[in-house]
Backbone bond lengths (Angstrom), bond angles and torsions (degrees), N, CA, C in turn:
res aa  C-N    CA-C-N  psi(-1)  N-CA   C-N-CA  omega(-1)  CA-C   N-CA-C  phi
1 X - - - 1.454 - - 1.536 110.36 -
2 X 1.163 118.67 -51.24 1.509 125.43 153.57 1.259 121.94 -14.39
3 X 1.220 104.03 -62.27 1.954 119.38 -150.73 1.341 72.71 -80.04
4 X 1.593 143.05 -73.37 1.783 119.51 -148.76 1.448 99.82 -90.61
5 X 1.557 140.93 50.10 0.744 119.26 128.25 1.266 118.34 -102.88
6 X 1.326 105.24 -27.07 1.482 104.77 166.20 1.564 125.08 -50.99
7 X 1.415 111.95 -54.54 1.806 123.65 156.70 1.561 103.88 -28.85
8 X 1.506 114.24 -66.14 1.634 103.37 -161.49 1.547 99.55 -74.19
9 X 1.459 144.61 -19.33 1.561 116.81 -172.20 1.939 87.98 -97.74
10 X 1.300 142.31 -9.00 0.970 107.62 150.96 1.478 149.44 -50.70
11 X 1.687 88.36 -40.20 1.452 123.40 -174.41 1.570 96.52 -60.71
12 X 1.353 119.73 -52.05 1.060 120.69 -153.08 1.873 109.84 -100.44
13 X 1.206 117.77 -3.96 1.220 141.88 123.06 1.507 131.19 -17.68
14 X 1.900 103.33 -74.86 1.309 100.72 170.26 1.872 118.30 -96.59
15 X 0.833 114.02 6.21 1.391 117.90 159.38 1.460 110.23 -70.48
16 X 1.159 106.21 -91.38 1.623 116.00 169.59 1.781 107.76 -32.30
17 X 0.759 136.95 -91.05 1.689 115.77 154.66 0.876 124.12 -3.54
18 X 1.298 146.11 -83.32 1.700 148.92 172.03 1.537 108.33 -16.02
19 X 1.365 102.38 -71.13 1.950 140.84 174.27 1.336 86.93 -22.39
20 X 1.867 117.78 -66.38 1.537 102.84 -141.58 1.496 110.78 -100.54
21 X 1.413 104.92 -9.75 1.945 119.86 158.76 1.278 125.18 -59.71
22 X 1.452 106.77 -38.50 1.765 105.93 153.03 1.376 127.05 -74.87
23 X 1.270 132.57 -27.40 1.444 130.22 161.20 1.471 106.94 -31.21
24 X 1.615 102.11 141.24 0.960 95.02 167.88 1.663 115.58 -132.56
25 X 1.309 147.52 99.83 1.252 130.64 -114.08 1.534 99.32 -142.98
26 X 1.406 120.86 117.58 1.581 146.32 -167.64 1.725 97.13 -53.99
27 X 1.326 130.87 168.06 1.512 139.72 -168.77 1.776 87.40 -118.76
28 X 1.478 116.65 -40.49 1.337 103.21 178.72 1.734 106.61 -157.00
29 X 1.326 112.15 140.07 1.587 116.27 172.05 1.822 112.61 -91.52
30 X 1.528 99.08 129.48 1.837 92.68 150.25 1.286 106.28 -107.25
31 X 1.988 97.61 170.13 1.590 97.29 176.89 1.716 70.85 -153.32
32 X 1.861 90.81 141.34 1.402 103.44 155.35 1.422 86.64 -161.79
33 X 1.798 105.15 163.55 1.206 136.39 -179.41 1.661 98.22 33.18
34 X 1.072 139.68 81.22 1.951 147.26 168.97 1.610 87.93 59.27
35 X 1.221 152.17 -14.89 1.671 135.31 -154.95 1.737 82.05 -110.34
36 X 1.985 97.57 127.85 1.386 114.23 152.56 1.841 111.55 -96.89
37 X 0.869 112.59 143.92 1.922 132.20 153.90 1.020 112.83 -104.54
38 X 1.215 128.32 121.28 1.358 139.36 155.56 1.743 124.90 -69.69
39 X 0.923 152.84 109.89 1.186 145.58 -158.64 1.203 110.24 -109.21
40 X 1.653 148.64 134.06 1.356 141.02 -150.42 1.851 92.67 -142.82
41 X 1.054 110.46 172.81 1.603 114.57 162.06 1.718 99.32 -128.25
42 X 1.268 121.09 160.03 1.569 111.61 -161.61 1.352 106.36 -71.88
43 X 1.635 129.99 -2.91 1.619 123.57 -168.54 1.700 81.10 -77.87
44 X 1.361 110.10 -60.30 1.605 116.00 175.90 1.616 141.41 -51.85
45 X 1.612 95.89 -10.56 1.603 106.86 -174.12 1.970 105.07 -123.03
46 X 1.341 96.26 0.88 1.379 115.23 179.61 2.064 108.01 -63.56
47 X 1.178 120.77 -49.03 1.315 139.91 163.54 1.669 98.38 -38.48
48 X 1.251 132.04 -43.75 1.592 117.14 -171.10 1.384 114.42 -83.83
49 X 1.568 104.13 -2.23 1.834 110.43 -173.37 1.061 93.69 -117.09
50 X 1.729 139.22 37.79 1.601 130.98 172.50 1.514 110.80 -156.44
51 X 1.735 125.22 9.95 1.172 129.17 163.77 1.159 137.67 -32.01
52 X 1.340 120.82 116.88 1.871 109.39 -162.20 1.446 91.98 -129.44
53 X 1.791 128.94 97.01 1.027 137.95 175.15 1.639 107.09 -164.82
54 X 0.874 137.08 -142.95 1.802 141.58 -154.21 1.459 120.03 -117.28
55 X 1.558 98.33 -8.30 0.970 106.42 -173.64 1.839 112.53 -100.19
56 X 1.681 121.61 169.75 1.472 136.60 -162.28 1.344 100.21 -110.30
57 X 1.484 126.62 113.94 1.313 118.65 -166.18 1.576 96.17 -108.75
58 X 1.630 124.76 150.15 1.430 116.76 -167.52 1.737 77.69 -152.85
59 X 1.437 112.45 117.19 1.034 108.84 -172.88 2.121 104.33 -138.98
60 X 1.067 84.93 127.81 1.595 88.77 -156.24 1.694 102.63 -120.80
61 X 2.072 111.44 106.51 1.115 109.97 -176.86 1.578 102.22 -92.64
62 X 1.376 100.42 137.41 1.438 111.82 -179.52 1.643 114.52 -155.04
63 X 1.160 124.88 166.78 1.554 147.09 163.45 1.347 137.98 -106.93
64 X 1.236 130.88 136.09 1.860 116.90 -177.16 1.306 92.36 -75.30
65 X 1.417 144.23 -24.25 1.540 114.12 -170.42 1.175 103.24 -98.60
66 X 1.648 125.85 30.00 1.675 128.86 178.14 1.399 108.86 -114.62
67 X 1.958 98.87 107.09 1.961 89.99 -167.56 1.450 114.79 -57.84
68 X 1.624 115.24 -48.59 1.408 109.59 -175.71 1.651 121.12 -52.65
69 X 1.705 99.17 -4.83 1.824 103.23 -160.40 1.708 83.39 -84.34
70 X 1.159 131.99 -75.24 1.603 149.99 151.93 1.834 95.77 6.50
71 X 1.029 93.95 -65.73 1.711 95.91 -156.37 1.435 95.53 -66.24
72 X 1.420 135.49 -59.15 1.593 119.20 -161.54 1.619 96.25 -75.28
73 X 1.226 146.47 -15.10 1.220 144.10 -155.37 2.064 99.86 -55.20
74 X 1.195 111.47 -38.70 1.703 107.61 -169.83 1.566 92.52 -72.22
75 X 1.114 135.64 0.39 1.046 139.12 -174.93 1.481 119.85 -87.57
76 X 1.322 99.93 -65.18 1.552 102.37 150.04 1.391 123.82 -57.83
77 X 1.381 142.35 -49.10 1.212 136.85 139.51 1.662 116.55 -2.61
78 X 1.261 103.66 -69.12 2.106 102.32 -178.40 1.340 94.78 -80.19
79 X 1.250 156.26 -58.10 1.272 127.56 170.77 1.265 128.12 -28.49
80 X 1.447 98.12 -51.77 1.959 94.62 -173.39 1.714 99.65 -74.90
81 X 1.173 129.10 -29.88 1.500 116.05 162.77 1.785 129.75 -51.71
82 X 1.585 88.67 -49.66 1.133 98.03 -176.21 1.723 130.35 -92.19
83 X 1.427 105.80 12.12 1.922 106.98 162.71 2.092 80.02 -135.55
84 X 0.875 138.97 6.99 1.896 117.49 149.96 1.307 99.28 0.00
85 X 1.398 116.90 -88.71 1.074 111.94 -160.70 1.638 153.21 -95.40
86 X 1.975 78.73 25.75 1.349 103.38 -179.77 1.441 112.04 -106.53
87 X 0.755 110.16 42.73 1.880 128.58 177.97 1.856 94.27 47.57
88 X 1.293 127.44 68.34 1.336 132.50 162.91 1.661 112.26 -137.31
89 X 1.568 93.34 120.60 2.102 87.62 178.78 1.456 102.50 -106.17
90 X 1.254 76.79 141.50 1.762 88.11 162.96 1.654 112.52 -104.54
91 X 1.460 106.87 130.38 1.986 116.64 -171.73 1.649 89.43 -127.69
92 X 1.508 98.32 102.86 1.447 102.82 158.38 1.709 115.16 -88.67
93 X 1.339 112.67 99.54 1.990 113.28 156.62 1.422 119.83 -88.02
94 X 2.036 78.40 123.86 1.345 80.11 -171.92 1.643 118.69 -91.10
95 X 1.455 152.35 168.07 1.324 141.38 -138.65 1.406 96.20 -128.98
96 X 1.617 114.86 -4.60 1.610 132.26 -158.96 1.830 93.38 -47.81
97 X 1.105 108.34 169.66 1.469 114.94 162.24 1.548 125.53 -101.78
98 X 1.543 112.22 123.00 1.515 104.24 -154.95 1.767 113.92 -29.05
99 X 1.368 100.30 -61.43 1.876 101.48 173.84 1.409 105.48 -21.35
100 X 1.107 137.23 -31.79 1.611 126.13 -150.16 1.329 97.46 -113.76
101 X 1.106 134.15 16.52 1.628 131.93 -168.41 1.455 108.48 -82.00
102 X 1.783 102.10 -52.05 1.284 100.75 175.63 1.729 122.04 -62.13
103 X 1.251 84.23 -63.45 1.951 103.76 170.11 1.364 131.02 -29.68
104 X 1.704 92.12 -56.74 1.670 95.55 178.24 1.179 139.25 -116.17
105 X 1.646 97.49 -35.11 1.726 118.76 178.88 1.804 103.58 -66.43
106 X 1.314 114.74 -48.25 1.227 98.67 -151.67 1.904 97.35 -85.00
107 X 1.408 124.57 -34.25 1.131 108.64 176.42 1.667 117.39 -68.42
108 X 1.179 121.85 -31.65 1.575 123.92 147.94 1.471 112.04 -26.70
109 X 1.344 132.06 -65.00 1.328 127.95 -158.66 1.688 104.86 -76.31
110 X 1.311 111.70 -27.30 1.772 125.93 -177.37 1.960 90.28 -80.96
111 X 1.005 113.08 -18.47 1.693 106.55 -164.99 1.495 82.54 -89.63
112 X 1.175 133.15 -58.99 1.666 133.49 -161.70 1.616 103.06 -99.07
113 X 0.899 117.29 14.72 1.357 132.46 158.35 1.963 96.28 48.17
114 X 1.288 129.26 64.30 1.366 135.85 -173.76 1.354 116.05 -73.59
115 X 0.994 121.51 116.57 1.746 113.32 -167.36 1.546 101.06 -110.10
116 X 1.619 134.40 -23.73 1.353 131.48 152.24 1.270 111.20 -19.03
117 X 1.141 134.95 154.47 1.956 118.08 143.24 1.400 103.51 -82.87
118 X 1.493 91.70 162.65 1.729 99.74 -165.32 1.794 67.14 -146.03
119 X 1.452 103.70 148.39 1.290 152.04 165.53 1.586 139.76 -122.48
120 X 1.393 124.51 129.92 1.567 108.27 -169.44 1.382 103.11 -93.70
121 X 0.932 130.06 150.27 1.830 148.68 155.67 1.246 105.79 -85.98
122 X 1.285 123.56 118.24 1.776 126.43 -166.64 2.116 83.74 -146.15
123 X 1.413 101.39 78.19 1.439 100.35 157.21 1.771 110.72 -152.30
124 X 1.596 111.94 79.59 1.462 112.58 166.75 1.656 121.53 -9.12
125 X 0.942 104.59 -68.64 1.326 99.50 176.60 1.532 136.85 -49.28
126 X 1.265 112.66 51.31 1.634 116.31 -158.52 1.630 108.50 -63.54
127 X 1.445 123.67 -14.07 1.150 132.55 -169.00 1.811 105.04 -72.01
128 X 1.054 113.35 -33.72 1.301 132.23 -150.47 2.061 105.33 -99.30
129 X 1.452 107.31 -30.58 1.441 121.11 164.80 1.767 128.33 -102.50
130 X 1.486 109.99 -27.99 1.060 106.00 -174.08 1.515 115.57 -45.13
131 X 1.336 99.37 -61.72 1.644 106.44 -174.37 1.355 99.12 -63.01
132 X 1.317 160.20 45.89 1.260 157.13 -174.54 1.663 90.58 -141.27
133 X 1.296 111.95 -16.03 1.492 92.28 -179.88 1.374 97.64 -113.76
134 X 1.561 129.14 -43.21 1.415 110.05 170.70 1.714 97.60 -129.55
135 X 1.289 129.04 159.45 1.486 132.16 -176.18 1.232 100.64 -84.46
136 X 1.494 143.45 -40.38 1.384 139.05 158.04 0.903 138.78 -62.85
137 X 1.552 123.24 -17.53 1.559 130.42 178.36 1.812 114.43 -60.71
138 X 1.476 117.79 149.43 1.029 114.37 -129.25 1.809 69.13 -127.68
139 X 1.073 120.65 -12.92 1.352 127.35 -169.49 1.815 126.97 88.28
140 X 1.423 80.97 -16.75 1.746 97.67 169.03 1.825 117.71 -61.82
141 X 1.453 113.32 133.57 1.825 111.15 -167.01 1.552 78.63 -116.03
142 X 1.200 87.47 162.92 1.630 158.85 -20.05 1.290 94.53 -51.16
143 X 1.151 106.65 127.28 1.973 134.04 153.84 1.315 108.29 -128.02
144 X 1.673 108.05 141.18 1.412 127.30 163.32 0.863 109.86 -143.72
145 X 1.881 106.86 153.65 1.372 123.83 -173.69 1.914 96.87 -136.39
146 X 1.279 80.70 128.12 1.892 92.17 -174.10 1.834 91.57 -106.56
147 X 1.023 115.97 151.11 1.544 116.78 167.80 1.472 122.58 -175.99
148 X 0.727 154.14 162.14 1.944 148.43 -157.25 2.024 86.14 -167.62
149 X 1.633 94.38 -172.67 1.764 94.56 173.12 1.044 113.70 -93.02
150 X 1.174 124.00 22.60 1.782 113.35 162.34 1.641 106.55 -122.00
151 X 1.202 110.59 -24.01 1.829 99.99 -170.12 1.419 102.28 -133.67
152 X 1.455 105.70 165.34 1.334 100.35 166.47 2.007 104.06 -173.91
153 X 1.629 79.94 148.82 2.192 75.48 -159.71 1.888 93.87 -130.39
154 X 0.804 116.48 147.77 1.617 132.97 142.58 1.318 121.33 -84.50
155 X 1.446 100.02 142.96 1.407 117.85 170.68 1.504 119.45 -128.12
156 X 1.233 145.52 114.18 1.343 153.49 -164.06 1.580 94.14 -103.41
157 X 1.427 158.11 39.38 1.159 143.15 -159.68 1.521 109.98 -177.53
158 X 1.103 114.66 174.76 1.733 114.72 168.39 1.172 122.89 -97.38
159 X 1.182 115.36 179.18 1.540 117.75 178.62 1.198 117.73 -121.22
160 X 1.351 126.40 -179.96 1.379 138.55 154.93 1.651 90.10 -102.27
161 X 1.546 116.78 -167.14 1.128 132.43 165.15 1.556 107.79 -95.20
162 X 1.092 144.42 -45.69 1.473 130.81 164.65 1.300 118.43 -75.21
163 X 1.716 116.10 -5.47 1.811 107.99 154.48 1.477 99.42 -57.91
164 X 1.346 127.67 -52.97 0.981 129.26 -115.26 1.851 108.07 -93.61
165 X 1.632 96.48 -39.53 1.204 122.60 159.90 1.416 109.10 -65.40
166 X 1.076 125.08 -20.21 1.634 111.35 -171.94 1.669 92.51 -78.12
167 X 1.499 104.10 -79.22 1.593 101.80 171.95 1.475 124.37 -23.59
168 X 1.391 115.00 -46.99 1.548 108.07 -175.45 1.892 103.80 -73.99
169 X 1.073 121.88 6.19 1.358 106.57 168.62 1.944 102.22 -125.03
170 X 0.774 117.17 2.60 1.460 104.20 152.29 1.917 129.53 -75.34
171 X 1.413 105.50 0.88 1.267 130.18 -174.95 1.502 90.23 -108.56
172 X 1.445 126.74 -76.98 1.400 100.61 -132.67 1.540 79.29 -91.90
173 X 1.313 138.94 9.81 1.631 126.64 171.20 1.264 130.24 34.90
């Protein structure tokens, strides 16, 4: 009687363990007008740039007060419409400054009506993560990082929509 109870709280040990190592869980939420943001710090937002499953990750760091970030954004928009249902997400982070979440980011996303999820990055220390997401990034946005479990690319630059699509199918091939 011993030995399987011991078996089941192991068992149930590393299950429940497993479960809560993949969570990946925000430092703080806003909500205005029906739109939530999740807000992460990079120890916490680090989990969305290391996914090892089937899916096409298209993850696009940007800002509302960044024109080039603004301008390719409908871009990502028809991407994330247009592979939905080809197991590819699109994660827009936004670079906004918490103060501006309420103010700007979230009526921005209700103004351009963003159906991607978009997420905030709330970790000052950009010196200390950047290179953790790409070794060349210079810290300058628009940056993206496309990656699945076999490939994975940086982008320091903007797109068009058939840049953008071209790249996203040299990955998932």
């Amino acid at each position: 009687m011993k030995r399987i109870v011991l078996i089941l709280g192991l068992f149930a040990t590393t299950v429940f363990g497993q479960a809560s190592t993949n969570t990946i869980l925000p430092i703080k939420s806003y909500s205005f007008n029906g739109i939530e943001v999740h807000s992460y710090d990079f120890k916490s937002f680090e989990g969305f740039l290391n996914k090892k499953d089937e899916t096409t990750y298209v993850i696009n760091f940007w800002a509302t007060w960044c024109l080039p970030c603004v301008k390719e954004l409908p871009y990502f928009e028809k991407l994330n419409q247009n592979y939905k249902d080809k197991k590819v997400k699109v994660l827009l982070v936004s670079l906004d400054m918490p103060k501006k979440i309420e103010s700007n980011l979230i009526p921005f996303m209700l103004k351009k009506k963003l159906q991607a999820e978009v997420i905030h990055l709330d970790d000052p220390d950009a010196n200390a993560w950047i290179e953790k997401v790409a070794t060349n990034w210079s810290g300058s946005i628009p940056a993206t990082v496309m990656y699945n479990a076999t490939s994975r690319k940086f982008y320091e630059r903007s797109f068009t929509y058939v840049e953008l699509e071209n790249e996203l199918k040299t990955i998932i091939k």
